[in-house]
C-alpha positions in Angstrom: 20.5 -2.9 -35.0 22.9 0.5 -35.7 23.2 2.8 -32.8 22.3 5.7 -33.4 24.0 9.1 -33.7 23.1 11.9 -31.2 21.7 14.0 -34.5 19.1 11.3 -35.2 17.8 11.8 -31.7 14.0 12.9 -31.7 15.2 15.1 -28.5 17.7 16.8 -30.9 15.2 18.8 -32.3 14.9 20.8 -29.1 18.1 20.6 -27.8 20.5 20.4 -30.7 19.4 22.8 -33.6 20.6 26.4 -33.4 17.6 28.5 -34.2 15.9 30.7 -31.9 13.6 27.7 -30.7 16.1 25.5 -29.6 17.7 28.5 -27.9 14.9 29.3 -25.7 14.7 25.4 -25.0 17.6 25.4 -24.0 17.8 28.5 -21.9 14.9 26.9 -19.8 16.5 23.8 -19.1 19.2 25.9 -17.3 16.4 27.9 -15.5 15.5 24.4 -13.7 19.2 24.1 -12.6 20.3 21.6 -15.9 23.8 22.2 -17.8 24.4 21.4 -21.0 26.6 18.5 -20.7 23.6 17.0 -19.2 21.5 16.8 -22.3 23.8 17.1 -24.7 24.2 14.1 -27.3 22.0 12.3 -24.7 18.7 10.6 -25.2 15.7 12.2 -23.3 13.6 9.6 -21.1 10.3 10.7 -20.4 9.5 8.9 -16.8 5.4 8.7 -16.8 4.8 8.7 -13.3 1.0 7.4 -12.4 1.7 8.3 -8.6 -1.2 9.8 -6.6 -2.5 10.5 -2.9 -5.6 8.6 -4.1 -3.7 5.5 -5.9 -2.5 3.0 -3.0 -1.4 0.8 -5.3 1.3 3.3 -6.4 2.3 4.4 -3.2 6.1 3.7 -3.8 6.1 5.2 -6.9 7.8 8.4 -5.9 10.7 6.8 -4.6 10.9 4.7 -7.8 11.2 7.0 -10.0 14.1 8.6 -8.5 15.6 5.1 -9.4 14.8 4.6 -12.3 16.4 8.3 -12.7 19.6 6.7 -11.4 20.0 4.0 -13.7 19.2 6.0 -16.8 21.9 8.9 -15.1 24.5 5.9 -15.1 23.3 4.6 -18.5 24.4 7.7 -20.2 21.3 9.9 -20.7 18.4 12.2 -19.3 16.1 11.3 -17.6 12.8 13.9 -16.9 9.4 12.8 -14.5 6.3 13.8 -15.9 2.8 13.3 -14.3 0.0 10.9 -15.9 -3.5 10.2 -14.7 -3.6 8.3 -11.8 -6.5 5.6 -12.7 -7.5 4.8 -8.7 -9.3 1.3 -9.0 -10.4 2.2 -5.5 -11.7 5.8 -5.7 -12.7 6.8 -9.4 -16.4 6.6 -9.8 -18.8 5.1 -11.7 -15.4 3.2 -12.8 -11.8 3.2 -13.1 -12.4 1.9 -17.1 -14.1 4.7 -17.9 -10.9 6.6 -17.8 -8.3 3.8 -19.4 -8.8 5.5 -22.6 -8.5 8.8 -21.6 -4.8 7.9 -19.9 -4.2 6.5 -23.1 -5.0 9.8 -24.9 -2.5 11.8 -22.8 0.4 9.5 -23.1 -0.4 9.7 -26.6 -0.2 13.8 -26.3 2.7 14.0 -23.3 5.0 11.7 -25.8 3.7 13.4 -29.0 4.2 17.1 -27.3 7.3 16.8 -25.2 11.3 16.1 -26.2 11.5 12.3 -25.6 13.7 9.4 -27.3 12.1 6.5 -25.3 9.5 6.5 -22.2 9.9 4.4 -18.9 5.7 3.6 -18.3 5.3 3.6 -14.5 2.2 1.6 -13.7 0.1 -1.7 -12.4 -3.3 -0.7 -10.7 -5.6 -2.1 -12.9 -6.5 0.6 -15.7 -3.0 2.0 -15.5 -1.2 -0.6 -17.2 -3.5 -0.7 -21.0 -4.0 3.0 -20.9 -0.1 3.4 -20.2 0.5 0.7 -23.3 -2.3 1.5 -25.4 -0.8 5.3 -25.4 2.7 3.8 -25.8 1.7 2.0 -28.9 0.0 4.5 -30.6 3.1 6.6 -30.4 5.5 3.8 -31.2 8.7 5.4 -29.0 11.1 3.0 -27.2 9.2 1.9 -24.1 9.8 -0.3 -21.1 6.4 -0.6 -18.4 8.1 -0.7 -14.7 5.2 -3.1 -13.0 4.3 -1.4 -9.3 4.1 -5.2 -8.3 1.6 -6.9 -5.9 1.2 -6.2 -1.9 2.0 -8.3 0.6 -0.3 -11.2 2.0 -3.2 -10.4 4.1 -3.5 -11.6 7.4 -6.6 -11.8 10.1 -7.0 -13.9 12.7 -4.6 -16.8 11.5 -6.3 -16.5 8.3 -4.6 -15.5 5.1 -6.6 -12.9 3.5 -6.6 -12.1 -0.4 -7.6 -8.5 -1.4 -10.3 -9.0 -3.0 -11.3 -12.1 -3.0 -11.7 -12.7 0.8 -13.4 -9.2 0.8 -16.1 -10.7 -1.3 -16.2 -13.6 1.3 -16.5 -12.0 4.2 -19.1 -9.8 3.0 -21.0 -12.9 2.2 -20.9 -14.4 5.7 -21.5 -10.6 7.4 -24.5 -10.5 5.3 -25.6 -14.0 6.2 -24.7 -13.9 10.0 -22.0 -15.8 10.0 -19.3 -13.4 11.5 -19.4 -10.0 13.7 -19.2 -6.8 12.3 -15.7 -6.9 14.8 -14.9 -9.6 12.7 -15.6 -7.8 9.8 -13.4 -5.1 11.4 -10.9 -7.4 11.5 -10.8 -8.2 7.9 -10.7 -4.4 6.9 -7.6 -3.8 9.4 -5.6 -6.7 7.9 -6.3 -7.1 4.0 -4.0 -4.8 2.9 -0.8 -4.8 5.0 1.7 -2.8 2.0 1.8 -0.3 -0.9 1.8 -2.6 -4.2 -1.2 -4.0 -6.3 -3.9 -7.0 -5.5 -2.1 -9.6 -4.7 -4.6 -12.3 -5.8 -4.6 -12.6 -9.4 -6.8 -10.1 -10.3 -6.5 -7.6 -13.0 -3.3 -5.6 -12.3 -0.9 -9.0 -11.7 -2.6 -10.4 -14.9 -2.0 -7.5 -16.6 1.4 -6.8 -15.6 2.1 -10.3 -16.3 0.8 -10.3 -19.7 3.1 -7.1 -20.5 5.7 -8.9 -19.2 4.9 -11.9 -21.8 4.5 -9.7 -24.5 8.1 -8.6 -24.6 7.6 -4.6 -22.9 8.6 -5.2 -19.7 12.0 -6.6 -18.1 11.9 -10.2 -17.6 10.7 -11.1 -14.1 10.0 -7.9 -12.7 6.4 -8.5 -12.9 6.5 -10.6 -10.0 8.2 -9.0 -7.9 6.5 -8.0 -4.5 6.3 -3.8 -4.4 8.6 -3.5 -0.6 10.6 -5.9 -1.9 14.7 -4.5 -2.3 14.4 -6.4 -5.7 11.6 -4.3 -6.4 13.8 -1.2 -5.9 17.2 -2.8 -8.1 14.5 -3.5 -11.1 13.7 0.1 -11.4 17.0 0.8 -11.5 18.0 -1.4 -14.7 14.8 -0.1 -16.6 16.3 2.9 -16.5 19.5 1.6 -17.9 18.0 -0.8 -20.1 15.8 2.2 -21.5 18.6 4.5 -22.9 20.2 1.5 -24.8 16.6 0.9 -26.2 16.4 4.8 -27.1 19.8 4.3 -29.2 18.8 1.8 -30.9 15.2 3.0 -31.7 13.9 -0.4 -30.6 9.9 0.8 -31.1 6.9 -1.8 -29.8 6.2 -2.1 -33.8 9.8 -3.7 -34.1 8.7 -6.0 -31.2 5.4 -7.1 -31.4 3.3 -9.9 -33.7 0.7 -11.7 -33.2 2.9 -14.2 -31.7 3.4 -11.9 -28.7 0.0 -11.6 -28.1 -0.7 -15.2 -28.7 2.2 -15.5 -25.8 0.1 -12.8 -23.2 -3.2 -14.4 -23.8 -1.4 -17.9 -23.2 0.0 -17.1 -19.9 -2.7 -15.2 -18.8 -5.4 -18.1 -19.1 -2.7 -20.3 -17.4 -2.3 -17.7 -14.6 -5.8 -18.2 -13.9 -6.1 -14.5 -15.0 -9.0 -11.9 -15.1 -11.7 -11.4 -17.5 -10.5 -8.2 -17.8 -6.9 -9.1 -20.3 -9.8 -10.4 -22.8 -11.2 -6.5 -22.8 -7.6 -4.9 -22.6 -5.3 -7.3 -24.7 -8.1 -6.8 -27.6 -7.7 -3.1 -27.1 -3.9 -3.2 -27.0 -3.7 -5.3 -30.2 -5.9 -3.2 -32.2 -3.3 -0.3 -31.1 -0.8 -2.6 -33.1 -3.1 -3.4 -35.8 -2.5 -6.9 -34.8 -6.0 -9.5 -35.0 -7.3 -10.4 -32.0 -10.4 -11.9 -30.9 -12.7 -13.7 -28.6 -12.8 -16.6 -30.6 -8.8 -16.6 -30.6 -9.1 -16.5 -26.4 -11.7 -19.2 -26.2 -9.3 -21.4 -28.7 -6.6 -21.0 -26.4 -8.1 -21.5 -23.5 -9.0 -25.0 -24.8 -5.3 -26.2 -25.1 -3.8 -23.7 -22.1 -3.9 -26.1 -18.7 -4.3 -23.6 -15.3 -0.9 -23.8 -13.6 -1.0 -20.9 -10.9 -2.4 -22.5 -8.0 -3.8 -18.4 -7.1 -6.9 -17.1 -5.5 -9.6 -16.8 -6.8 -9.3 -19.9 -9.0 -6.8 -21.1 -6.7 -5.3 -21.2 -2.7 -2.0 -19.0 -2.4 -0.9 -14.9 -3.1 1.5 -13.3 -5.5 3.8 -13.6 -2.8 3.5 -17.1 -2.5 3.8 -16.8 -6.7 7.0 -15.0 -6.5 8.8 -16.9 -3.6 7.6 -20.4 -6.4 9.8 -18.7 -9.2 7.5 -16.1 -10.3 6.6 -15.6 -14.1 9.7 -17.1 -15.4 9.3 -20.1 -14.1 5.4 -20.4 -15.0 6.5 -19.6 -18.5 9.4 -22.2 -18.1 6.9 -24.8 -18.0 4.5 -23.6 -20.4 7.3 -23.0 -23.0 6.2 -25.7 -25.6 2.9 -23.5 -25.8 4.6 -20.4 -26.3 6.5 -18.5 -29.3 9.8 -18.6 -27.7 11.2 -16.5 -30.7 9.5 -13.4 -29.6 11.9 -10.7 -28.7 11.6 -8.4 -25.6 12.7 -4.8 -24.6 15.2 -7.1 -22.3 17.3 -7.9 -25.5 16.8 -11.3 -25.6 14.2 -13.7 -27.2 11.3 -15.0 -24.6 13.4 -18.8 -24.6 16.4 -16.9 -24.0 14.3 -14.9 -21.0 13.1 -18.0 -19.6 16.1 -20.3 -20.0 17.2 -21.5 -17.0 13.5 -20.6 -14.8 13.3 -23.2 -11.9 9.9 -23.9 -10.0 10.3 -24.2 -6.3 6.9 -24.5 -5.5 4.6 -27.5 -6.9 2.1 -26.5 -5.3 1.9 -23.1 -6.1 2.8 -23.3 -9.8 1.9 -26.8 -10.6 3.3 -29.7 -12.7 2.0 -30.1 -16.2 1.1 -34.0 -15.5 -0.8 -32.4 -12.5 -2.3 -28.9 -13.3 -5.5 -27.0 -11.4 -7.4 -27.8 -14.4 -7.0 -29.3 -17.4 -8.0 -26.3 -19.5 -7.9 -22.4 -18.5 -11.5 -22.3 -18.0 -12.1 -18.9 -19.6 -15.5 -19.8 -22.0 -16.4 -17.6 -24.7 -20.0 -17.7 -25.4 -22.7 -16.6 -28.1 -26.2 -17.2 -28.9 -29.5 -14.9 -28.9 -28.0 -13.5 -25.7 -25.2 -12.6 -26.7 -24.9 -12.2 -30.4 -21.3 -10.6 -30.3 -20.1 -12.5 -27.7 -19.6 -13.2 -23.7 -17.5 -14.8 -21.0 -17.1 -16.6 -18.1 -14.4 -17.6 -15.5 -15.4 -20.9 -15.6 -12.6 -22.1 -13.3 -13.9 -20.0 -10.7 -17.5 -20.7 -10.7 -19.0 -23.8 -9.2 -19.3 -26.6 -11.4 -23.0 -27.8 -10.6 -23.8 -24.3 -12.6 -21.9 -24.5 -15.7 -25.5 -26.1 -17.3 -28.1 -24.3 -16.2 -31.8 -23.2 -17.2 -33.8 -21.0 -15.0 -35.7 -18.2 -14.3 -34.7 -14.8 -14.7 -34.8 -11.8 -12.2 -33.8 -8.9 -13.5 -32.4 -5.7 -12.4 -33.1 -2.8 -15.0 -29.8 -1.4 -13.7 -27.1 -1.2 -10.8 -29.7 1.3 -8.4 -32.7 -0.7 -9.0 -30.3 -4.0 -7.9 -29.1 -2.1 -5.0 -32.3 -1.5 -3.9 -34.2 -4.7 -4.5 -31.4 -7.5 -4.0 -32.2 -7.9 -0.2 -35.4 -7.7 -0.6 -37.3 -10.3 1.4 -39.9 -10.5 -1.1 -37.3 -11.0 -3.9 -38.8 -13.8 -5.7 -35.4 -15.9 -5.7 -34.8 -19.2 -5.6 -30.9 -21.1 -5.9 -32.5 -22.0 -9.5 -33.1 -18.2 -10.6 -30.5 -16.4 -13.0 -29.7 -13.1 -12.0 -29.9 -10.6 -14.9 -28.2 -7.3 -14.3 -29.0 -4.8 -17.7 -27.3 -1.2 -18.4 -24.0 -1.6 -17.1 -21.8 -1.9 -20.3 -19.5 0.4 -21.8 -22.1 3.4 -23.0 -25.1 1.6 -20.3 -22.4 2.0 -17.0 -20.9 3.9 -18.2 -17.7 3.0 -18.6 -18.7 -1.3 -17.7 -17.8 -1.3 -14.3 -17.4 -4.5 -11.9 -20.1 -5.0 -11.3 -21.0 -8.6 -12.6 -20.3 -10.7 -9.7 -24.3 -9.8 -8.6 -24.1 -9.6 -4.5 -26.5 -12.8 -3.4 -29.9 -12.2 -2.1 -29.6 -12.2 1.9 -32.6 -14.7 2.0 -30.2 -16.9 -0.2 -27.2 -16.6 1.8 -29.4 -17.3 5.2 -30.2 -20.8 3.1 -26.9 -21.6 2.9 -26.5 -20.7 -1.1 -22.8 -19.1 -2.1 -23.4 -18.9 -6.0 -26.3 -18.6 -8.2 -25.9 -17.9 -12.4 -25.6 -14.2 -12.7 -25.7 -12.6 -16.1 -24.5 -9.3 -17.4 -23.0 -6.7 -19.8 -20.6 -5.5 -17.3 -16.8 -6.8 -16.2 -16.0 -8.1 -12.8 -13.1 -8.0 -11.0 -10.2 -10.1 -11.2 -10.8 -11.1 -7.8 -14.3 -11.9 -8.3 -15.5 -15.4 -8.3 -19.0 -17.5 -8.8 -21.2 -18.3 -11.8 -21.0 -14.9 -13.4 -21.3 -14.4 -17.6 -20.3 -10.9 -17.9 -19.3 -9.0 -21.4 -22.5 -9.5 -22.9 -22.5 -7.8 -26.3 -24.0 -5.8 -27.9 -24.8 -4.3 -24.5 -28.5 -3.4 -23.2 -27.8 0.1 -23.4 -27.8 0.1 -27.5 -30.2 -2.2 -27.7 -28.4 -5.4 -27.5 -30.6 -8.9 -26.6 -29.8 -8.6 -22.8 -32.0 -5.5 -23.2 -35.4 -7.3 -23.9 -35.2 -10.0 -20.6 -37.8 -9.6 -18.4 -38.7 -11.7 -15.0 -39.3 -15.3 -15.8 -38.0 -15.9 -19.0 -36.0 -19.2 -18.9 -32.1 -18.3 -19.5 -30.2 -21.3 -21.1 -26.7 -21.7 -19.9 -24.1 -24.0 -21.5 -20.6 -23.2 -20.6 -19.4 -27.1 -22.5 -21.4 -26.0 -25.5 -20.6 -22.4 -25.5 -24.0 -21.2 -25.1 -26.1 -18.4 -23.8 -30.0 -18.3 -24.5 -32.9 -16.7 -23.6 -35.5 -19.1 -24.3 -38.5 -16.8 -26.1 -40.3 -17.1 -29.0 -39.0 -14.9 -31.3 -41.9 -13.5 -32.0 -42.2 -11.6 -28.6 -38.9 -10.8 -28.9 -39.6 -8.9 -31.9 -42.3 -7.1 -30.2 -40.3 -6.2 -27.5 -37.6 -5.0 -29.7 -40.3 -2.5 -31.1 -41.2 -1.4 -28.2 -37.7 -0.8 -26.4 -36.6 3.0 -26.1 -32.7 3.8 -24.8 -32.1 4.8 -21.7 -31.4 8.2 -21.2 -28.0 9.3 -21.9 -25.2 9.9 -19.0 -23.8 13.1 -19.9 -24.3 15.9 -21.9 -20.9 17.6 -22.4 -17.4 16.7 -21.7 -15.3 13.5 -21.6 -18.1 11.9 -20.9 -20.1 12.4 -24.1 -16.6 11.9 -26.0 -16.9 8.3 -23.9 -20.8 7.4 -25.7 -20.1 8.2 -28.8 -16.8 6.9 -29.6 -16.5 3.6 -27.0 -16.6 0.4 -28.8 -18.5 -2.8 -27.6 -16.9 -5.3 -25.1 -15.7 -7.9 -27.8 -13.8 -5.2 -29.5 -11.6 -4.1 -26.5 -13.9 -1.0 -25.4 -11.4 1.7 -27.2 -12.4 4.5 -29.0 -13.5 5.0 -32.8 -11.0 7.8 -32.7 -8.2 6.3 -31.5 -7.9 2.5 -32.4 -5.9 1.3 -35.2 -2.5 1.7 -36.3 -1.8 3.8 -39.1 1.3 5.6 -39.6 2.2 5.0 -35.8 5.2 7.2 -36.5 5.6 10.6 -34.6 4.7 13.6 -36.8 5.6 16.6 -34.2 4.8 20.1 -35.8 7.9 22.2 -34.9 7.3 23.4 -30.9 7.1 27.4 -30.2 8.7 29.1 -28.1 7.7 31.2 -25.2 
């Protein structure tokens, strides 16, 4: 592709025209201590910074930007930090996904807005990494996502301890009597030992692994542990790499088919990945007005073996991941699966990317004669349940569930489940499913995690560690157990999961694809009569933006507004001058 001159330069419209505008743009960059040989004839690199006080995940953040400045300084052009919403998986309440589209929306406005050639998308706890590319796309500049990168391991009493996933555990045995709350202590002291992401394969390593795979983000840097010095060098070259993309106007749309998502959806059901890509890689492909579905996911998951030998599915970290050969190498042995022809922001084809990828681990990334399973796991499932759709982690759920009829005990929402789950008198058995209603995407709001259902106490005391649990809500990517979550329509607009009550048998078929709710349709129908919505969340704001423009689950959970991908290019009015 032809370089491009300095007067084709989006930035030049600030910087290089010689009306009044431009002068008072240009006045102002010298009022923040900038000369003009340091903008002129350059391209502009918007650094999107999701740093925060609140975002642990991010912690390093600060210091990488400074070097990513230094690599696009040495590159040849200007690089300028600007502040995006910190999505705090942690902190942000009822969700962090009630906010993914909301980040989105102000990339969308701080590209659209500002004087950038190309953005560097600075991101990895959980929601930060759609919303960053889901904004990215639907501005179609240049863009490279630096990946924060996953923490270090755990540890706890010679044990080594997963975020996440051992969380989960230990609650469990606290709750059953198995440990001390010392114990306990213990675990909280030592889970999270570094600044960086999860380092189980929850959401943010799928995530930024599945960016990665797409082509957006430099090969291997995904992997890469966040206080590693390797960490530090990769930010660097993005912020070379990213000028030579801003020459060359290399957009996502020039980058991107269907065969690149085919590619992230691949390597994310081999990864042993979390629920979650199904919501975001739908979301992100609409962005690029590129067909994707949950019947495409459950047809891949068919033919993709698991190969990452990771908590929860499997036994090791990220660490343990990277120090195996990291992405590369799982891609290196998933290659004949893969579209190798894809290109990447790196410059080279995903075979060229890959070529050469050793594993030095078997047991962490596994042989293909010899994988975790033979299939991914990841089920998508319909039926008077779930008319629209619904999933499971099948590879992390216990195997004795996976066909299952029983009775329901249902929850009318997360309060009511908080407050009735230990219940003594819960009438529970190890046979009952779980049903938890209003917690999708309108119902939440926002579909939090909350579909791994905690266990009754009186169960855990009998020795049970997984019952079928059914909702419209996501779980985490370090969740684990029998848990169908998605459910769509949701209960909150009416959907099927709406009209359970206790007892009803609930039909489970994970081999067949199944979800039922075994009532006669005629008492359905009279309990579709006489269901009323529950009452709204908000009355003003973001919020009420949020419940009347979220889509369902099975369409990615973006907004009316937003989704598609007409004219994608930037159409600035002329900037005024102050």
């Amino acid at each position: 592709m032809p370089r491009r001159k300095a007067e084709d330069l989006r930035s030049h419209r600030w910087f290089g025209a010689t009306d009044l505008r431009s002068f008072g743009h240009r006045s102002r960059m010298m009022q923040m201590g900038y000369a003009p040989a340091d903008w002129a004839g350059k391209p502009v690199i918007g650094i999107l910074n999701t740093w925060s006080d609140l975002n642990q995940c991010h912690q390093h953040f600060r210091t990488r930007a400074e070097e990513v400045k230094r690599g696009v300084w040495e590159a040849g052009g200007l690089p300028l930090e600007i502040p995006a919403l910190a999505v705090s998986e942690q902190y942000m309440k009822p969700t962090s996904m009630l906010y993914r589209n909301l980040l989105a929306m102000e990339v969308e406005e701080i590209a659209r807005s500002q004087p950038f050639d190309a953005l560097v998308l600075m991101g990895g706890c959980d929601k930060t990494t759609p919303g960053l590319i889901m904004g990215a796309l639907a501005v179609d500049l240049p863009s490279i996502f630096l990946p924060a990168g996953p923490m270090l391991r755990g540890y706890w009493a010679g044990h080594t301890l997963g975020s996440g996933s051992d969380a989960w555990k230990y609650w469990d045995e606290l709750r059953a009597g198995t440990i001390t709350e010392d114990d306990w202590k213990g675990v909280e002291t030592g889970i999270a030992r570094s600044w960086g992401t999860c380092m189980t394969m929850g959401t943010a390593s799928t995530m930024m692994s599945a960016v990665e795979t797409l082509g957006l983000a430099l090969p291997g840097s995904s992997s890469i542990p966040a206080p590693d010095a390797n960490h530090a060098r990769m930010a660097t070259a993005v912020g070379r790499r990213i000028v030579e993309l801003a020459w060359n106007d290399e957009r996502p749309s020039r980058l991107l088919t269907a065969g690149s998502f085919d590619n992230a959806a691949t390597v994310s059901l081999a990864l042993g990945g979390s629920t979650n890509a199904v919501v975001h890689l739908i979301a992100m492909a609409r962005r690029a007005g590129i067909p994707l579905d949950l019947d495409r996911f459950d047809a891949l998951s068919r033919t993709t073996p698991l190969l990452a030998n990771i908590r929860p599915s499997g036994t090791y970290l990220m660490e343990d991941f990277y120090y195996a050969g990291g992405l590369r190498a799982l891609m290196a042995r998933l290659s004949d699966l893969l579209d190798l022809s894809q290109r990447t922001v790196g410059g080279a084809t995903l075979g060229e990317a890959v070529a050469g990828a050793k594993v030095f681990n078997d047991e962490v990334i596994l042989p293909r004669n010899n994988p975790l399973k033979p299939d991914a796991g990841l089920a998508v499932l319909r039926g008077n349940l779930a008319p629209d759709g619904a999933v499971i982690k099948a590879s992390a759920a216990d195997p004795k569930l996976l066909c299952h009829t029983g009775p329901a005990v249902v929850f009318r929402d997360y309060n009511d489940m908080a407050k009735r789950i230990d219940d003594p008198d819960l009438p529970v058995s190890a046979d009952s499913v779980l049903v938890l209603q209003n917690a999708g995407p309108v119902g939440g709001p926002g579909m939090p995690e909350w579909g791994m259902l905690p266990l009754p106490k009186k169960l855990l005391r009998q020795g049970v560690r997984d019952v079928v649990r059914i909702s419209d809500a996501r779980m985490s990517g370090t969740s684990y157990g029998t848990c169908v979550l998605h459910v769509a329509p949701e209960s909150a607009v009416g959907g099927p999961l709406a009209l359970v009550e206790d007892g009803d048998a609930v039909t489970l078929d994970v081999p067949g694809r199944r979800l039922s709710l075994d009532v006669p349709e005629a008492e359905l129908a009279r309990r579709r009569a006489a269901w009323t919505a529950p009452p709204a969340h908000y009355v003003r704001g973001f919020g009420l933006l949020h419940t009347r423009e979220v889509r369902q689950a099975n369409e990615g959970c973006d907004y009316a507004i937003l989704e598609g991908a007409a004219d994608l290019r930037m159409r600035t009015p002329e900037p005024e001058i102050h």
